[in-house]
C-alpha positions as a Python dict, from the first residue, in 0.01 Angstrom:
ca = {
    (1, 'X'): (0, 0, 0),
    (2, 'X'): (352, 81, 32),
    (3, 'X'): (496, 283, -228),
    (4, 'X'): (899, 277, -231),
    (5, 'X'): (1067, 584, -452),
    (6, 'X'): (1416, 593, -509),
    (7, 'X'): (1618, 896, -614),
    (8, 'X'): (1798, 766, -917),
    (9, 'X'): (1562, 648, -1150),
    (10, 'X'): (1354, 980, -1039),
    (11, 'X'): (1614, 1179, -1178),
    (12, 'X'): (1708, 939, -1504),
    (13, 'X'): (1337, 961, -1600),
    (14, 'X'): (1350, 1364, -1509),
    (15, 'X'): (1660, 1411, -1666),
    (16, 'X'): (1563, 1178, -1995),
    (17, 'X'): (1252, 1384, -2017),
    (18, 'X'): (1427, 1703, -2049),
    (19, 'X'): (1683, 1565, -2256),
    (20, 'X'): (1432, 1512, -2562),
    (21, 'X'): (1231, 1844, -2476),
    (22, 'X'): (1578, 2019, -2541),
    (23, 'X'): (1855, 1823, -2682),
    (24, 'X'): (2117, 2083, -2595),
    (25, 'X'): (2039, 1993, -2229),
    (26, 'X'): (2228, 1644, -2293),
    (27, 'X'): (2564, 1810, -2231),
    (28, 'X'): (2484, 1997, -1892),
    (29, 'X'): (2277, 1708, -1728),
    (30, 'X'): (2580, 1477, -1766),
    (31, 'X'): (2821, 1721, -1671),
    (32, 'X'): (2634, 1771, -1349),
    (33, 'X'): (2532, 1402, -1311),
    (34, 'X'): (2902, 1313, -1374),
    (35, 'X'): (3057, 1587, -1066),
    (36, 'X'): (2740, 1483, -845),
    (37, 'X'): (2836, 1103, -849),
    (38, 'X'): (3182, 1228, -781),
    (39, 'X'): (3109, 1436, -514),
    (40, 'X'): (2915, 1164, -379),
    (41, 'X'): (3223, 931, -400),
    (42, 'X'): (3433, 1128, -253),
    (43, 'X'): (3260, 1217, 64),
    (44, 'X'): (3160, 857, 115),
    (45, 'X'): (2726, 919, 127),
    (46, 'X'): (2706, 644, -111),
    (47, 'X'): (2393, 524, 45),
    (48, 'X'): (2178, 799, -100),
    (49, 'X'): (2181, 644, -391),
}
């Protein structure tokens, strides 16, 4: 059995988890979601993703 795990819809599910354990998390995860993705863009690694 191969089991394939992917990084972004680990850290949607993580991230969604926190976000209704502590609803004043929503601002901070997208802030660093939002510069991550950017970051990511701009130095081209788009295949982590």
């Amino acid at each position: 059995m191969n089991i394939h795990l992917s990084l972004a819809p680990l850290v949607a599910l993580i991230a969604g988890i926190l976000i209704l354990v502590m609803p004043r998390l929503l601002n901070f995860i997208v802030a660093i979601y939002l510069i991550i993705i950017g970051l990511i863009g701009l130095f081209g690694t788009g295949h982590l993703l």
